[in-house]
C-alpha positions as CSV (number, residue, x, y, z in Angstrom):
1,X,-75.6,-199.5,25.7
2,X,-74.9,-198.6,21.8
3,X,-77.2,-196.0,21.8
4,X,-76.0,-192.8,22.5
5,X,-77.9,-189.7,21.8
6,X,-81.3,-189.1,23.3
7,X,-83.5,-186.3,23.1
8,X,-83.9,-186.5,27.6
9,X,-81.2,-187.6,29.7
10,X,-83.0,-188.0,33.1
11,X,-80.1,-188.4,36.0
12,X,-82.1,-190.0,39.2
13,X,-84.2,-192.4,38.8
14,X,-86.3,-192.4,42.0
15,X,-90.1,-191.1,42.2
16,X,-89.7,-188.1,40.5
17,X,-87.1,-189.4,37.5
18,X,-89.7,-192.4,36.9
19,X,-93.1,-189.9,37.1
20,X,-90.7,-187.7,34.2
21,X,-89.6,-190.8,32.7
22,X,-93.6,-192.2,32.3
23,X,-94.9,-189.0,30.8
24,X,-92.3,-188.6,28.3
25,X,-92.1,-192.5,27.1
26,X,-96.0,-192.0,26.6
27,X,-95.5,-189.4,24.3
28,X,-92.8,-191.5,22.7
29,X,-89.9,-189.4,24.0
30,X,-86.5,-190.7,23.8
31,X,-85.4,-190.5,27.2
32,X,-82.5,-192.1,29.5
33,X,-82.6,-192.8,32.6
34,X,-79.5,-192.7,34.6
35,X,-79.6,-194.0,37.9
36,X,-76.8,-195.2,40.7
37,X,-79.5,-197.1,43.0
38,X,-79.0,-195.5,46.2
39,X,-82.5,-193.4,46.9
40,X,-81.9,-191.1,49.9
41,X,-85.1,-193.0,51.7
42,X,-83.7,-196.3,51.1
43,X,-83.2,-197.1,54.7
44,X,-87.0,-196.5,55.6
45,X,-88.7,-199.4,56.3
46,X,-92.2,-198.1,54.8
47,X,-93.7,-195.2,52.8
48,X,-96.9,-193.4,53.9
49,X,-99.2,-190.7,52.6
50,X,-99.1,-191.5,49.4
51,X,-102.5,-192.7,47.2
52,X,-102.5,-196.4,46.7
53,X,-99.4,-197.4,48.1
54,X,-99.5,-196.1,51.6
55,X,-97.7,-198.6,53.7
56,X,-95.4,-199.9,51.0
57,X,-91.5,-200.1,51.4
58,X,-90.2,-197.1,49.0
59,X,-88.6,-200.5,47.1
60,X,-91.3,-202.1,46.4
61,X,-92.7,-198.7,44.7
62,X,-89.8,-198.3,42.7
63,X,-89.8,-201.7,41.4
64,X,-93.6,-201.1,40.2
65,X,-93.1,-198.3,38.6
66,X,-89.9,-199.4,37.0
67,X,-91.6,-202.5,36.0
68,X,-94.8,-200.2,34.1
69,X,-92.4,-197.8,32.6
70,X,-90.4,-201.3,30.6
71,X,-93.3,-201.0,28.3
72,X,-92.7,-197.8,26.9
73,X,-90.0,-198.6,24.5
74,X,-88.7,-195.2,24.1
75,X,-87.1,-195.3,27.6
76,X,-84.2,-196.7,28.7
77,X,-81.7,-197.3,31.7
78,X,-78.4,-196.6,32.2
79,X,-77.4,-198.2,36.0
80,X,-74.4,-195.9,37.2
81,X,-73.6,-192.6,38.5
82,X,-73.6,-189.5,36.3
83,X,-70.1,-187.4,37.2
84,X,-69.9,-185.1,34.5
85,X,-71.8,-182.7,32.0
86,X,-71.2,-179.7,29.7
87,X,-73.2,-177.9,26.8
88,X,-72.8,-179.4,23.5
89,X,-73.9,-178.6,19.5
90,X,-76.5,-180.9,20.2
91,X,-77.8,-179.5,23.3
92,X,-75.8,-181.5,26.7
93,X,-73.4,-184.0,26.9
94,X,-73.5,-186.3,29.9
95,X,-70.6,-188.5,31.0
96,X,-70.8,-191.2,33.6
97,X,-67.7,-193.0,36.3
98,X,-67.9,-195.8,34.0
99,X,-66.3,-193.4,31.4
100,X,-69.8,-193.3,28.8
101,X,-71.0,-190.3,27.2
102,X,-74.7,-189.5,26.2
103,X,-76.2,-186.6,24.5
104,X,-79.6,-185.1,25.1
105,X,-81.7,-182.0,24.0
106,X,-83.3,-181.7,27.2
107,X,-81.4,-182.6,30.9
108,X,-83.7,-183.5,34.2
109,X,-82.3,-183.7,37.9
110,X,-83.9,-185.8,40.1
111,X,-80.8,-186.9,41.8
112,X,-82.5,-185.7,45.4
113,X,-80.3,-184.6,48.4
114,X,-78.1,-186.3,50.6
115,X,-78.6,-185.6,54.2
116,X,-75.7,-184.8,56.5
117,X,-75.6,-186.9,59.4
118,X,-74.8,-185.1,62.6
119,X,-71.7,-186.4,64.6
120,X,-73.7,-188.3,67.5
121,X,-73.0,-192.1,67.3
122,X,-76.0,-194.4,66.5
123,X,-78.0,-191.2,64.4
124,X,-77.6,-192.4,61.2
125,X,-78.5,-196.2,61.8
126,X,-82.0,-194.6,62.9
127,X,-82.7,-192.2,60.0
128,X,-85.5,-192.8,58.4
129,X,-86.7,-195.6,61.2
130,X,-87.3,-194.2,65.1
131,X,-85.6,-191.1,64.1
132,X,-87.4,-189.0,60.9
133,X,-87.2,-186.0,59.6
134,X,-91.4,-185.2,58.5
135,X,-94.4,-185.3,60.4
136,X,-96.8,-186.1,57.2
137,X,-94.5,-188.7,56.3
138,X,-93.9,-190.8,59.9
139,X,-95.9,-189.1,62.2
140,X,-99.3,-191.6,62.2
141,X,-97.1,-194.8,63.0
142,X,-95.2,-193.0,66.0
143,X,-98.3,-191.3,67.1
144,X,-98.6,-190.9,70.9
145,X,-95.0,-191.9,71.7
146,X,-92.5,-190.5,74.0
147,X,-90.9,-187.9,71.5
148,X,-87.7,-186.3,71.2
149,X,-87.2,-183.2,69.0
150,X,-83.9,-183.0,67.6
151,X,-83.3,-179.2,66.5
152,X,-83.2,-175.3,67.6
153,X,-84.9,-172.3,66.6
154,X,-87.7,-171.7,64.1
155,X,-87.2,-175.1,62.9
156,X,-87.9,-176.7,66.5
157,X,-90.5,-174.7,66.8
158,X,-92.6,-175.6,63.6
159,X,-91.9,-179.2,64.1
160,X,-93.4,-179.0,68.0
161,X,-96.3,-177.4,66.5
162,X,-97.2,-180.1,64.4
163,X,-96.2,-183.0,66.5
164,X,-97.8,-181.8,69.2
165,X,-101.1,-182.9,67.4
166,X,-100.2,-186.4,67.0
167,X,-98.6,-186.8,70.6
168,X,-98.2,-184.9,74.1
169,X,-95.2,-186.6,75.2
170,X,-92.8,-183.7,73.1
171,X,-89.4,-183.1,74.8
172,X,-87.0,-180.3,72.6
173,X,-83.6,-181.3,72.3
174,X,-81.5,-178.2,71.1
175,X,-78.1,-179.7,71.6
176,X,-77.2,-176.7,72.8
177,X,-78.1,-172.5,73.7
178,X,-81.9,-172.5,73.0
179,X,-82.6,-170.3,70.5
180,X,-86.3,-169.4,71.0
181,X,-88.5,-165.9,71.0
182,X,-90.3,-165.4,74.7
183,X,-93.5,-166.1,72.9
184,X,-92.3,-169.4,71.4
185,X,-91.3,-170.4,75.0
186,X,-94.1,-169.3,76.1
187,X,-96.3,-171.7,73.6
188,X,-93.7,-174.6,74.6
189,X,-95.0,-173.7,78.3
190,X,-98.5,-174.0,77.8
191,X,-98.3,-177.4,76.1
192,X,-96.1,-178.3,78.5
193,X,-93.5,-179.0,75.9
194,X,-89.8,-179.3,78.0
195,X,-86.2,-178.1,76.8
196,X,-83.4,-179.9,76.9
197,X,-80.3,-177.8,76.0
198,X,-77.6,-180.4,76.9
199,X,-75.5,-181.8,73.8
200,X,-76.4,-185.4,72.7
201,X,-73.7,-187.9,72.5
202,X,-75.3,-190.8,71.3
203,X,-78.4,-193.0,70.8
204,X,-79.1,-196.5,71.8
205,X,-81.0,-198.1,69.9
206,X,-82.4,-201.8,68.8
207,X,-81.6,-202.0,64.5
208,X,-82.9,-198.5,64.3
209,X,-85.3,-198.3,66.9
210,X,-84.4,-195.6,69.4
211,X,-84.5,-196.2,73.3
212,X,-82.6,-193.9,75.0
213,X,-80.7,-190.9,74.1
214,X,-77.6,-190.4,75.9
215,X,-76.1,-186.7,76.5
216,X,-72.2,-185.8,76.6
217,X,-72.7,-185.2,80.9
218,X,-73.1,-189.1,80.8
219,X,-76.9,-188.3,82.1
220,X,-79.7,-190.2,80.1
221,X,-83.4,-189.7,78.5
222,X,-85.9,-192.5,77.6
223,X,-87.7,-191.6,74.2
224,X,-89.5,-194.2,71.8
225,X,-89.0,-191.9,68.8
226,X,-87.3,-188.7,67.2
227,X,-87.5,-186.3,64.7
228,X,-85.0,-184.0,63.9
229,X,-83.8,-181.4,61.4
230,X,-80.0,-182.1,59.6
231,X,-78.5,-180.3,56.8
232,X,-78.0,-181.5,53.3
233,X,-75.8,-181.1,50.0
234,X,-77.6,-181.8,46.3
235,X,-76.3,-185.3,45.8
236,X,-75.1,-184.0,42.3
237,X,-73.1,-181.1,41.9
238,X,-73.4,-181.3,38.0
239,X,-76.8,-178.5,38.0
240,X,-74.3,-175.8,39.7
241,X,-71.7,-176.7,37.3
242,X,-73.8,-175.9,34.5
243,X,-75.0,-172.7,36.2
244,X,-78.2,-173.7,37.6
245,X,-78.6,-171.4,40.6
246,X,-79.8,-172.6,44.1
247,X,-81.9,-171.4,46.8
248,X,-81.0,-169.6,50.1
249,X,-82.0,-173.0,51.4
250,X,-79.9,-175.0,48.7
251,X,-82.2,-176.4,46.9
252,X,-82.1,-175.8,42.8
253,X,-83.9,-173.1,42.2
254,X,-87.1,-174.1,39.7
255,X,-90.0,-172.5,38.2
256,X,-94.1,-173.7,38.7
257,X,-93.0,-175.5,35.2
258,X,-89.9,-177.3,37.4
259,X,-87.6,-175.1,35.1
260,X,-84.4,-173.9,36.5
261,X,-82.8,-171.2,36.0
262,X,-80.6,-172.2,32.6
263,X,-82.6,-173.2,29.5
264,X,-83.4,-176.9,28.8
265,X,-82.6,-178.0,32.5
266,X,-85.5,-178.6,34.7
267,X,-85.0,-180.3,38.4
268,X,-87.6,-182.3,40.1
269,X,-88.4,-184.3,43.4
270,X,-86.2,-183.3,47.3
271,X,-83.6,-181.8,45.1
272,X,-85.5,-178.4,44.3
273,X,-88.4,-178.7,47.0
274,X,-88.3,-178.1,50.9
275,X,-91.7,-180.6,51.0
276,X,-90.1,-184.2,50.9
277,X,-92.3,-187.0,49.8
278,X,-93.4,-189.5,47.4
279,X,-96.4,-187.5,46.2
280,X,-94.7,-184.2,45.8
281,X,-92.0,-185.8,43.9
282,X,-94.4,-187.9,41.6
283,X,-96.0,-184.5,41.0
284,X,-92.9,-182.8,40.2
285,X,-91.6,-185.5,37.7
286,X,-95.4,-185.9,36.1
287,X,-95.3,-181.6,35.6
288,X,-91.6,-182.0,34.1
289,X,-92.4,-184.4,31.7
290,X,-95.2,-182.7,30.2
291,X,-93.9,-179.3,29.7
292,X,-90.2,-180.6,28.6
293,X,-92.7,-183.0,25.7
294,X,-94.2,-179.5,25.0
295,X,-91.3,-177.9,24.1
296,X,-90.2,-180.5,22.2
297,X,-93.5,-180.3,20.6
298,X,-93.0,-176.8,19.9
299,X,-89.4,-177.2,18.2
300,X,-91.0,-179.8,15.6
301,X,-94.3,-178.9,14.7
């Protein structure tokens, strides 16, 4: 790519990189779009709850998008991984593995989270399949299923409460000491919601789709589905580098405007929100884009 300086450098080009990339090429930003191709939801074999494209494979979305966002000439692509960034006299300088360097006024994560698979053979082949992490997202298509709950605590807790609406086949897995207040139990007991404190050692499954669920005392449970609650890391570690602060949670912290908390970065999309989804992210990206073109706006006029 000969061109190097830019007035956005965009790094993630998912759902909420492309909704920032669209509203800035339609106000003729220049803007690049740095991407490596591996979206966290890449394994999930269709996207839901999202307006006309409920049902469609996150791909096939992407591709769309991609494909309307050509015609803005302003934008372009960079296909790699962005490893490296710093402040500049022109505002940030942002260097990829394959060794290129851009400039940019303006700098947008959308590089999501990477979720951290738990050490239980056969997990991580069902993410996103028989095993999910979101009610809103999955919950529809697994609707009245034998269902395991993968977690402990609050987080258990809150999931069961939603789930329970959807099915009333719930069984808690807590991998563990259950962690619960009497009253929580209490709830569990009423909607006859069982606990299952011993560790999980593995799941059996058909290419992704969950059948039994085999604990470390070599006893078994039948389930057709799971969701459960894992742990992340921010797939790029160049925001904290350039002192954008996180949340308790470890999510970048942002402002209504998607602003963090150092000037001219913003963050959109799973990376700086605890709600994951297509339409949040859109949302976040379609926000970003406006305000950053503001400011831009502002600095010219």
């Amino acid at each position: 790519m000969n061109k190097k300086e830019f007035e956005v450098i965009i790094i993630g080009g998912s759902y909420a990189g492309l909704s920032a990339a669209m509203a800035l090429g339609r106000s003729l930003r220049k803007t690049l779009v740095i991407d490596s191709g591996k979206p966290c939801n890449r394994q999930t074999p269709h996207s839901h709850n999202f307006l006309t494209q409920d049902g469609s494979t996150p791909k096939e979305i992407a591709e769309i998008t991609k494909n309307q966002i050509k015609k803005y000439n302003s934008i372009k692509f960079y296909d790699g991984l962005a490893v490296g960034g710093k402040r500049s006299n022109k505002g940030f300088e942002i260097t990829t593995l394959k060794g290129d360097t851009f400039t940019a006024k303006k700098l947008v994560f959308a590089a999501g989270i990477k979720d951290l698979m738990p050490n239980i053979k056969g997990f991580s082949e069902c993410w996103g399949i028989s095993v999910v992490h979101c009610p809103y997202c999955h919950g529809y298509e697994i609707r009245n299923k034998n269902t395991a709950i993968i977690a402990n605590g609050e987080r258990a807790f809150h999931l069961a409460s939603l789930v329970n609406n959807l099915t009333k086949d719930i069984t808690i897995l807590t991998s563990g000491a259950k962690e619960f207040e009497d009253e929580q139990l209490e709830k569990f007991k009423q909607h006859h919601i069982e606990i299952i404190e011993k560790e999980i050692s593995e799941i059996e499954h058909q290419n992704g789709q969950l059948e039994k669920i085999i604990f470390k005392d070599g006893s078994t449970k039948t389930f057709d589905c799971a969701y459960a609650s894992i742990p992340f890391e921010q797939n790029s570690t160049i925001p904290t580098e350039l002192g954008c602060k996180l949340t308790e949670h470890g999510h970048i912290e942002v402002n209504v405007m998607q602003k963090t908390t150092e000037e001219d970065i913003f963050a959109c999309g799973d990376n700086s929100s605890r709600m994951r989804s297509v339409a949040l992210a859109v949302s976040g990206g379609n926000i970003t884009g406006a305000v950053i073109n503001n400011e831009l706006t502002q600095d010219f006029f």
